[in-house]
Backbone as JSON, one array per atom type, in Angstrom:
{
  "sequence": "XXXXXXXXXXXXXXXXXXXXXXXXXXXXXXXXXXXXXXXXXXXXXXXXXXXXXXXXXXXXXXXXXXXXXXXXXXXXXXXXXXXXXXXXXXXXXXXXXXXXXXXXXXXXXXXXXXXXXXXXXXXXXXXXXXXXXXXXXXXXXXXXXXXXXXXXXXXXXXXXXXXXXXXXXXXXXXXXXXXXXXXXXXXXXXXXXXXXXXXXXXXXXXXXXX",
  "N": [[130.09, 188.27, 169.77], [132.74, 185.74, 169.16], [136.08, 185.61, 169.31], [137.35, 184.0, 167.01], [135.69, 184.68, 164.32], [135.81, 187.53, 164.45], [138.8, 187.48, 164.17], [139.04, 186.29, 161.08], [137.61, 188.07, 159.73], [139.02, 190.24, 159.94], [141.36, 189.31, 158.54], [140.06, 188.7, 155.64], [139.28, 191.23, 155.24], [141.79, 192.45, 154.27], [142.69, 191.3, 151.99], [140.14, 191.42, 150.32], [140.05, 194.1, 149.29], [138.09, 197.24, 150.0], [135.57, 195.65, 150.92], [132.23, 195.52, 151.24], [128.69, 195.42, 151.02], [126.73, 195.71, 148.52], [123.31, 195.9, 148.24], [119.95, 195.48, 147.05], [116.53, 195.62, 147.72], [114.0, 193.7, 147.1], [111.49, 192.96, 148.68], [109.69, 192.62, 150.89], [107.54, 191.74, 153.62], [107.65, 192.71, 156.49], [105.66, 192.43, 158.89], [104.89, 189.87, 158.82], [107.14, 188.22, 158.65], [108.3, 189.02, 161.37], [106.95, 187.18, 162.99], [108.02, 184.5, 162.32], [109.71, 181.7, 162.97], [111.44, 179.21, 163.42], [113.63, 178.54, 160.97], [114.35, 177.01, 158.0], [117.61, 176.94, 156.55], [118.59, 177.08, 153.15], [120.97, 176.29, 150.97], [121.45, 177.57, 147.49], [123.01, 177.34, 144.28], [125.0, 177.13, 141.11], [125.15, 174.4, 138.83], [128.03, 174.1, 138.35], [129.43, 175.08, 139.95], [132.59, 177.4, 141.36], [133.1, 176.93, 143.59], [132.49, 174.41, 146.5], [129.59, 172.88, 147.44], [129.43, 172.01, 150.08], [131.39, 173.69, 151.3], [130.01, 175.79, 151.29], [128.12, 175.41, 153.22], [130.1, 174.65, 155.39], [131.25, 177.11, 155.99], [128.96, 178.99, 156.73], [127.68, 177.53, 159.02], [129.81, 178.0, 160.35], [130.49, 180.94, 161.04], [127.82, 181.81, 162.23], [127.67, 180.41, 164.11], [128.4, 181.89, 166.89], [126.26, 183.1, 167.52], [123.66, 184.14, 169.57], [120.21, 183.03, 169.18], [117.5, 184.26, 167.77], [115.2, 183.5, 165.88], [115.28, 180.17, 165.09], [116.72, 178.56, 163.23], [117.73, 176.36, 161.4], [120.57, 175.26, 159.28], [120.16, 173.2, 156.49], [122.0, 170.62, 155.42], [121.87, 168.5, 153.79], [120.42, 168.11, 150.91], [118.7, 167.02, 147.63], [119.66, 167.55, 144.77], [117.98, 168.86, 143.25], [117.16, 170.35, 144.72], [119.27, 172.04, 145.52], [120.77, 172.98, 143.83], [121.29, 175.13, 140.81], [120.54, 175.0, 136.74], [120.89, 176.33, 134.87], [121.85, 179.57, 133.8], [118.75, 180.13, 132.75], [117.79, 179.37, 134.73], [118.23, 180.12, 137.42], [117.26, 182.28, 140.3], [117.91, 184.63, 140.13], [117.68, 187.35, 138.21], [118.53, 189.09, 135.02], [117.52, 191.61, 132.39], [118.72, 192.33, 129.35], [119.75, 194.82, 129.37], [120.45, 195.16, 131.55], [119.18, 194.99, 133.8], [116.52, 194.35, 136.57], [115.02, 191.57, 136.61], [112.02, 191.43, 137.9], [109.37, 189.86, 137.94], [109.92, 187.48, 136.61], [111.67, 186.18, 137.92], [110.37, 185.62, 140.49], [108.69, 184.19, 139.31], [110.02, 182.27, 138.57], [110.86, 181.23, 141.1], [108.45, 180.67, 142.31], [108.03, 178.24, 140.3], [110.33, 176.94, 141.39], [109.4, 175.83, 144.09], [106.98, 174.8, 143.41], [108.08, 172.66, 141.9], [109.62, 170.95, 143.88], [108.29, 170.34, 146.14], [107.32, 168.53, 146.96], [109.65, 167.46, 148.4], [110.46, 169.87, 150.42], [108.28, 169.87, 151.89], [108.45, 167.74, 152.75], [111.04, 168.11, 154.73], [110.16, 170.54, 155.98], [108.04, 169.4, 158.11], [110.01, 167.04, 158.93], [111.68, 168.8, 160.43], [110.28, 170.57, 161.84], [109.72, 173.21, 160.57], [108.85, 176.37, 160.02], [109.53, 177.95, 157.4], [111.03, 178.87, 154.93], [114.72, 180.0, 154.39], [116.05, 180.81, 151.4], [119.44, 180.62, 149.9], [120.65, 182.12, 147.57], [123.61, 181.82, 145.18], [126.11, 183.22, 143.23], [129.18, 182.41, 142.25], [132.38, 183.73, 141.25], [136.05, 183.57, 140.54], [139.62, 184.85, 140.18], [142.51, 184.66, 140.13], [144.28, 185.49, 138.28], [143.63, 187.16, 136.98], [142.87, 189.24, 139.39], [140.64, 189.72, 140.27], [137.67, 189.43, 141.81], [134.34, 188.61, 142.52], [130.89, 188.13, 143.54], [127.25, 187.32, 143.12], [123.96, 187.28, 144.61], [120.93, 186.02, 145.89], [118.71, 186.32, 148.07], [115.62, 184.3, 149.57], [112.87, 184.37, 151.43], [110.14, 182.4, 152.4], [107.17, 181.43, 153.75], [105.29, 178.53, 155.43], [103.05, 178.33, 153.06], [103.97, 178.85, 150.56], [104.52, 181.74, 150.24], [106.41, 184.45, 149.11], [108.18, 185.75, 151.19], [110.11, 187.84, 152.22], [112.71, 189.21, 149.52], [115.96, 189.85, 148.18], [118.48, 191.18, 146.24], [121.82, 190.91, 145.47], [125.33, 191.95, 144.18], [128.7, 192.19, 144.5], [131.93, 193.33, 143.6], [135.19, 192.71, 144.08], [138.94, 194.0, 144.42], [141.67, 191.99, 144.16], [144.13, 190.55, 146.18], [145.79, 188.21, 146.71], [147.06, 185.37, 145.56], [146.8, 182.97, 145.98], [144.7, 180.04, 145.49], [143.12, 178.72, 147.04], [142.67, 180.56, 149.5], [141.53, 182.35, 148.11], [139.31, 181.64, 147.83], [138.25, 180.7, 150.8], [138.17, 183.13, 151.59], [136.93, 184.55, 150.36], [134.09, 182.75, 150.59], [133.93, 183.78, 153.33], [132.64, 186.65, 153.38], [130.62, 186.31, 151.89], [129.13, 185.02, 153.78], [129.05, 186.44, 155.65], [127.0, 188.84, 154.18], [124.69, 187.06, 154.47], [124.49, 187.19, 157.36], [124.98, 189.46, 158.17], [122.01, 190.28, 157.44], [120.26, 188.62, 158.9], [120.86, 189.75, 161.42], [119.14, 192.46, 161.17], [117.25, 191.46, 160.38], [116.25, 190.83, 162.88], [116.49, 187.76, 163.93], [118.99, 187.05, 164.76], [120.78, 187.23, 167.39], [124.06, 188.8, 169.36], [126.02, 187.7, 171.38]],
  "CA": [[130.79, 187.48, 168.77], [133.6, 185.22, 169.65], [136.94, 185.91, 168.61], [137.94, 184.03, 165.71], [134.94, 185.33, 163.47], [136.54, 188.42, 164.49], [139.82, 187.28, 163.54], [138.91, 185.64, 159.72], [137.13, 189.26, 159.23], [140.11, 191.62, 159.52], [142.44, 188.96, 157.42], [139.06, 188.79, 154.74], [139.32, 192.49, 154.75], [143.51, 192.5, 153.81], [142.66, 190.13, 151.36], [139.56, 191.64, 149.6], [139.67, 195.55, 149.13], [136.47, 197.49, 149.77], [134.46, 195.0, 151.38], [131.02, 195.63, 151.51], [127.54, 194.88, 150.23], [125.3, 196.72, 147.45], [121.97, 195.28, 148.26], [118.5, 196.04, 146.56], [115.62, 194.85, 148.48], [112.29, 193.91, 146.39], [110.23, 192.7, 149.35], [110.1, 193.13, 152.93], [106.72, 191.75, 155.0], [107.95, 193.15, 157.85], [104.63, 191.88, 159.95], [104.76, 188.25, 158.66], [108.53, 187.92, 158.53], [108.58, 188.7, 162.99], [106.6, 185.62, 162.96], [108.84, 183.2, 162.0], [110.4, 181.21, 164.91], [112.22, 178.03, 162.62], [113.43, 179.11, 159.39], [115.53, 176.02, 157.07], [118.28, 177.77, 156.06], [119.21, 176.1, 152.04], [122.09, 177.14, 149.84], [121.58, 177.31, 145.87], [124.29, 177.55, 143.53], [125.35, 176.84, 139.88], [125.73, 173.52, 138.58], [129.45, 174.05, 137.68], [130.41, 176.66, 141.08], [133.95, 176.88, 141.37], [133.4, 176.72, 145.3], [131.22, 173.61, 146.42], [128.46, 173.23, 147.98], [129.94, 171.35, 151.18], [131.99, 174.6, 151.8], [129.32, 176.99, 151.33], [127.85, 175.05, 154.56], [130.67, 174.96, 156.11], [131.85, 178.65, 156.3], [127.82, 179.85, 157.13], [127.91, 177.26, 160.05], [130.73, 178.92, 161.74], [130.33, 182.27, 161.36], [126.45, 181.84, 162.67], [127.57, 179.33, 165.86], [128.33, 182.58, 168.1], [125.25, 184.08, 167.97], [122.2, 184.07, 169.79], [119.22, 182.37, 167.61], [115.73, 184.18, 167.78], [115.0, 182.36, 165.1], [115.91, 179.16, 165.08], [117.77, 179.0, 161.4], [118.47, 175.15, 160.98], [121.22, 174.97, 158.36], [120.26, 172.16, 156.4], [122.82, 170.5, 154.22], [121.53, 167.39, 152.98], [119.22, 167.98, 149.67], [118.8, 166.51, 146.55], [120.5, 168.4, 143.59], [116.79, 170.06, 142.64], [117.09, 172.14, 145.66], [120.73, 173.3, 145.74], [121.7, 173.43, 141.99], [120.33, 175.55, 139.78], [120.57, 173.91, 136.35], [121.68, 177.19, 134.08], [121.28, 180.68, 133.9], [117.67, 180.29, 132.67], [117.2, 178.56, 135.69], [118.25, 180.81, 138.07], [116.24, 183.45, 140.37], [118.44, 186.17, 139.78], [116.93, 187.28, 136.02], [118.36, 190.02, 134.68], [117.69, 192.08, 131.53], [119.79, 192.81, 128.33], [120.42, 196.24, 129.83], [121.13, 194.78, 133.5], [117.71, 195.19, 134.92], [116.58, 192.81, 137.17], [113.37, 191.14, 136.07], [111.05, 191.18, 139.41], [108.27, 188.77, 137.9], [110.16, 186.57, 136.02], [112.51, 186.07, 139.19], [109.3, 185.48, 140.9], [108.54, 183.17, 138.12], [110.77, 180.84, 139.03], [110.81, 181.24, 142.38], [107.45, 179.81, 141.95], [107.94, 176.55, 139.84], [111.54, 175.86, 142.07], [108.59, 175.92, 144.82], [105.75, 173.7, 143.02], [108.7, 171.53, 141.24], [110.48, 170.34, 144.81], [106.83, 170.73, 147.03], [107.74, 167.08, 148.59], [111.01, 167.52, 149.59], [110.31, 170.59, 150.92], [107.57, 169.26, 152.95], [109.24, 166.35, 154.36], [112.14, 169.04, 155.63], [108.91, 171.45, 157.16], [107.54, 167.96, 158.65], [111.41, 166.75, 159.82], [112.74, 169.64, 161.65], [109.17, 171.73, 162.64], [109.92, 174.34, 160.45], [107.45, 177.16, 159.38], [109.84, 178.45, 156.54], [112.49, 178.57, 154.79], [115.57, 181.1, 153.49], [116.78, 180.13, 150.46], [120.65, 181.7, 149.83], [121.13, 181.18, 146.44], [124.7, 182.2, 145.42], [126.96, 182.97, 142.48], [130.89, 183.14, 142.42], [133.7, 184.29, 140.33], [137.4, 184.12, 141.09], [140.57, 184.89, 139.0], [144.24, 185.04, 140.49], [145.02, 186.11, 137.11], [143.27, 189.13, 136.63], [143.26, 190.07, 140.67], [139.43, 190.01, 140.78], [136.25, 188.32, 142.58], [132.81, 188.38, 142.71], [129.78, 187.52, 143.91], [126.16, 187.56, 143.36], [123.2, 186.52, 145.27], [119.66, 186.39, 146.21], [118.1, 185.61, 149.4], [114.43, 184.77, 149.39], [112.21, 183.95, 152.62], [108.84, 182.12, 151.82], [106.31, 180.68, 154.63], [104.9, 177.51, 155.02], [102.41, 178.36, 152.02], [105.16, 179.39, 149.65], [104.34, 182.89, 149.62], [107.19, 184.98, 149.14], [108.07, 187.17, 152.37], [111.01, 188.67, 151.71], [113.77, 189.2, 148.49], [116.51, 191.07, 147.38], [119.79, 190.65, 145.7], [123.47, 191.43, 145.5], [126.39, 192.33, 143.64], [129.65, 192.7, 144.61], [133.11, 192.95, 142.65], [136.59, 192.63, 144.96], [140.28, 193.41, 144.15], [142.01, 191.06, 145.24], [145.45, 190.69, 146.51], [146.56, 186.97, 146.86], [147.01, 184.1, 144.45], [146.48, 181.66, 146.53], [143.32, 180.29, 144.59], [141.98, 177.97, 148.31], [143.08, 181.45, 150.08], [140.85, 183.38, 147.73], [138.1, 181.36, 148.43], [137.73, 181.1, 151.77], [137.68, 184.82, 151.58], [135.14, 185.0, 149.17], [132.8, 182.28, 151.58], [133.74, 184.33, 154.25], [132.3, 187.5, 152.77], [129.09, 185.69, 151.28], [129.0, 184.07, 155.05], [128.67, 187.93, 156.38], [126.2, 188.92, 153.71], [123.99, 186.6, 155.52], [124.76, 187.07, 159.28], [123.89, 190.72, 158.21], [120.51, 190.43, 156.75], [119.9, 188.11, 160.13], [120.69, 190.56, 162.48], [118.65, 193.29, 160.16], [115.53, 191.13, 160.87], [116.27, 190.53, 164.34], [116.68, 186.83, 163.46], [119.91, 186.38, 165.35], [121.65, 188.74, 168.19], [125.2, 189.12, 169.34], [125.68, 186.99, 172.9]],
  "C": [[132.1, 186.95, 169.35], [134.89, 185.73, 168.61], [137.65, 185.54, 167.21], [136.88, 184.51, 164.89], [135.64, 186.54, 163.65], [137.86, 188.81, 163.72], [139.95, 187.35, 162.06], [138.33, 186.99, 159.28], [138.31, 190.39, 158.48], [141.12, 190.75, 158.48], [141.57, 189.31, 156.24], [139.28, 190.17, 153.98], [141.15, 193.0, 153.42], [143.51, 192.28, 152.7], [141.47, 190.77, 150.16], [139.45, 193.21, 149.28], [138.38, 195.9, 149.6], [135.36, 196.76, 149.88], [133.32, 194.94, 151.77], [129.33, 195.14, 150.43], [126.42, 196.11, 149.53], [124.08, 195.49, 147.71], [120.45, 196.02, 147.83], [117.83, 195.03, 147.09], [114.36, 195.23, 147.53], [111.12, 193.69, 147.19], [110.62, 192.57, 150.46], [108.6, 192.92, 153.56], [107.07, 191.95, 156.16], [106.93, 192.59, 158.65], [104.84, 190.34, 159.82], [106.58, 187.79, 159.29], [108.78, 187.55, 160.32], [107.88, 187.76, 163.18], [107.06, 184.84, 163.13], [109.73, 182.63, 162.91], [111.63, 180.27, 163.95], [112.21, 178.23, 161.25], [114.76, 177.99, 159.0], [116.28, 177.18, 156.39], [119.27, 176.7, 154.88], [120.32, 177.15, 150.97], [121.23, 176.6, 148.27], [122.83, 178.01, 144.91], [124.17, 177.0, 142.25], [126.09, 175.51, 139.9], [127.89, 173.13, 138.66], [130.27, 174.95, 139.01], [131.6, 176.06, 140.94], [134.07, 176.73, 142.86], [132.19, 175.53, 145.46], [130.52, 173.97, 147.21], [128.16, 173.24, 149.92], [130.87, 173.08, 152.11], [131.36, 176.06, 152.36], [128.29, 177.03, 153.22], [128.42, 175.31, 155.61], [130.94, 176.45, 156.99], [130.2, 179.31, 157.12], [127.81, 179.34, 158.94], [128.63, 177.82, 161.4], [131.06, 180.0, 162.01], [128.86, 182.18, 162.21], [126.29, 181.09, 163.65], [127.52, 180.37, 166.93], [127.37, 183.31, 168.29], [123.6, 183.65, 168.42], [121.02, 183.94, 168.54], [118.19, 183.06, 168.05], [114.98, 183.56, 167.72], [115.89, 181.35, 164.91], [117.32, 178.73, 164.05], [118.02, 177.11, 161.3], [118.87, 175.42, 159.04], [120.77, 173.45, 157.77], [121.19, 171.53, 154.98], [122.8, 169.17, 153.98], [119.97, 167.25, 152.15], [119.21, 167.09, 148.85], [119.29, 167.89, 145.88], [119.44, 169.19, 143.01], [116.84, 170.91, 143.7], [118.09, 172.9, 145.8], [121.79, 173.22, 144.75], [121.0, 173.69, 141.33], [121.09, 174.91, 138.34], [121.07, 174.46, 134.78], [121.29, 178.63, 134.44], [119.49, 181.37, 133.7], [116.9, 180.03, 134.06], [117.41, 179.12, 137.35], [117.52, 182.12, 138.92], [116.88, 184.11, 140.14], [118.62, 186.23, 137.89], [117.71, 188.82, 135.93], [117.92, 190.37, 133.21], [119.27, 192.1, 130.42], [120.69, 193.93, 129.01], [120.65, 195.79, 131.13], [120.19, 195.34, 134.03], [117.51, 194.25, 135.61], [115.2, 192.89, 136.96], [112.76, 190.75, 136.79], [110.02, 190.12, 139.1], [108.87, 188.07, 137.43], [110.9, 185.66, 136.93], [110.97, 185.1, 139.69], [109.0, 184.25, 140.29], [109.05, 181.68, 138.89], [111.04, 180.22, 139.74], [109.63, 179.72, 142.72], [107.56, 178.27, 141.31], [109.18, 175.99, 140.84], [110.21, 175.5, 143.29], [107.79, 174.52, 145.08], [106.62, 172.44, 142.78], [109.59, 170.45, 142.63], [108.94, 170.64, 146.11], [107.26, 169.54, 148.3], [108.5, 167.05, 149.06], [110.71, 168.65, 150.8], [109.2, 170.22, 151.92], [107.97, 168.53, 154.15], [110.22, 167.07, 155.47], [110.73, 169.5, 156.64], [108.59, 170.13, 158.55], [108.87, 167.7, 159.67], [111.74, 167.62, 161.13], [111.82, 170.84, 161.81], [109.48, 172.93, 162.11], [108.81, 175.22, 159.74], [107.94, 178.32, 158.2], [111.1, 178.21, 156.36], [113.18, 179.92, 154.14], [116.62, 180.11, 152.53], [118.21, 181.4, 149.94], [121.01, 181.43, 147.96], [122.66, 182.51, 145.74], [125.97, 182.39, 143.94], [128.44, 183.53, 142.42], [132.02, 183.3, 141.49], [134.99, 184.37, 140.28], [138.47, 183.91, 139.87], [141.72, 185.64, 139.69], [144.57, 186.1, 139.86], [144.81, 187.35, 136.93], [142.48, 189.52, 138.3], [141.79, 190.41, 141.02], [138.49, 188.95, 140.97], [135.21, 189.07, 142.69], [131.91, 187.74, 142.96], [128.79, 188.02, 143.84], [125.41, 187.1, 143.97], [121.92, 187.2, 145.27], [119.1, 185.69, 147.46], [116.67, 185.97, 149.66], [114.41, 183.69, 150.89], [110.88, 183.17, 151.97], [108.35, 181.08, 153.3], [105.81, 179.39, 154.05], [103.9, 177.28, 153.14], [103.37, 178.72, 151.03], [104.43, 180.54, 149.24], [105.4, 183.66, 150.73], [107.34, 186.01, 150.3], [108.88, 188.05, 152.46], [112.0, 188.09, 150.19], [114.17, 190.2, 148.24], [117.24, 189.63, 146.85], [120.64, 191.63, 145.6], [124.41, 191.45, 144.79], [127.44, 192.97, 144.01], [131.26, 192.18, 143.76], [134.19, 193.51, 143.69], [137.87, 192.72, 143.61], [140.91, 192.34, 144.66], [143.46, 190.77, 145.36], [146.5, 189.79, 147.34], [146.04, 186.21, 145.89], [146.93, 183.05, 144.68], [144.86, 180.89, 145.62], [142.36, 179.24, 146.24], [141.96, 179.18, 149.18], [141.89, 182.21, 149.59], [139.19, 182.61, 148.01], [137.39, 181.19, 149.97], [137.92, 182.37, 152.34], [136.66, 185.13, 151.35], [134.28, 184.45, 150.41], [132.86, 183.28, 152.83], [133.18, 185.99, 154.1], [130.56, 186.97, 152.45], [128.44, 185.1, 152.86], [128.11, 185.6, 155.94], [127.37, 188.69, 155.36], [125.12, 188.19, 154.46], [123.62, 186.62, 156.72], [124.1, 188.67, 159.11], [122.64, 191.24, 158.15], [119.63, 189.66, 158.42], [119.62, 188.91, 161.29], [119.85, 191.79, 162.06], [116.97, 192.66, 161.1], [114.88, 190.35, 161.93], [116.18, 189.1, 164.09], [117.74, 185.77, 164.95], [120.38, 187.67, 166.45], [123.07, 188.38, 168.7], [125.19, 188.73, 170.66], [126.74, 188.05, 173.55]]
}
């Protein structure tokens, strides 16, 4: 890893308390998954994020330049608004329950029609840039000067050319936080949501450390 990722880590840390990731994993092909050579790598987010979408690119880009590619990973950051805005909470894969369950088929669910409902775009990308899958990051964020806290949720699903699901979890994490800067607190936050990613990469041998 080159040094400023290094750098933006230990300020991140100053900056967010207790930095780490709760992750529940619902699926794991481990045999299919070492397969995968060229994986599109797409953000999803909430109509309304308070961080855009342009940034969420940004920050993954340059944490994920110093490292050896396995897999290929093309970032791609020119969609249409059906692939990298979800459109409400109904519309979202991360489902939970009343009681804060997380709803594995209904997730699934939707997974499924974002799938069937964007088939051509998603094609033309496979087609464009030779890819034989994609990771979809999809991403929700939270910030408040005022009351000294941040969050983030997420889900990161894998799916092969056939759109069948190869890996998913999801995440939850809640930060103190201990600047008021409100552009300060966000490129904290991306840089946090940036490492959530780079982790799960190196996890499934994806990416390695030059």
């Amino acid at each position: 890893m080159t040094k400023k990722p290094v750098i933006i880590f230990i300020v991140t840390s100053l900056v967010l308390s207790c930095a780490q990731f709760h992750v529940t994993r619902e699926i794991r092909e481990r045999d299919d998954l070492s397969k995968l050579k060229h994986s599109g790598v797409l953000f999803r987010i909430p109509h309304n994020s308070q961080i855009s979408l342009k940034r969420f690119y940004g920050s993954l880009s340059h944490w994920i330049e110093p490292y050896k590619k396995i897999n290929k990973l093309t970032i791609i950051d020119t969609v249409s608004k059906n692939l990298s805005m979800s459109k409400g909470e109904y519309d979202r894969f991360l489902q939970f329950s009343a009681d804060n369950d997380f709803q594995y088929y209904q997730a699934l669910g939707i997974i499924a029609n974002y799938l069937d409902k964007n088939k051509e775009e998603l094609e033309k990308l496979r087609e464009k840039y030779g890819l034989d899958s994609f990771i979809i990051y999809e991403v929700d964020t939270f910030l408040s000067p005022e009351m000294l806290l941040a969050h983030f949720r997420s889900m990161i699903v894998i799916v092969n050319t056939k759109n069948q699901v190869l890996y998913m979890d999801h995440q939850f994490d809640t930060y103190d936080i201990y600047e008021i800067d409100p552009q300060v607190l966000k490129e904290n936050l991306l840089d946090q949501i940036s490492n959530r990613f780079i982790n799960l990469m190196l996890k499934l041998d994806y990416i390695e450390e030059t």
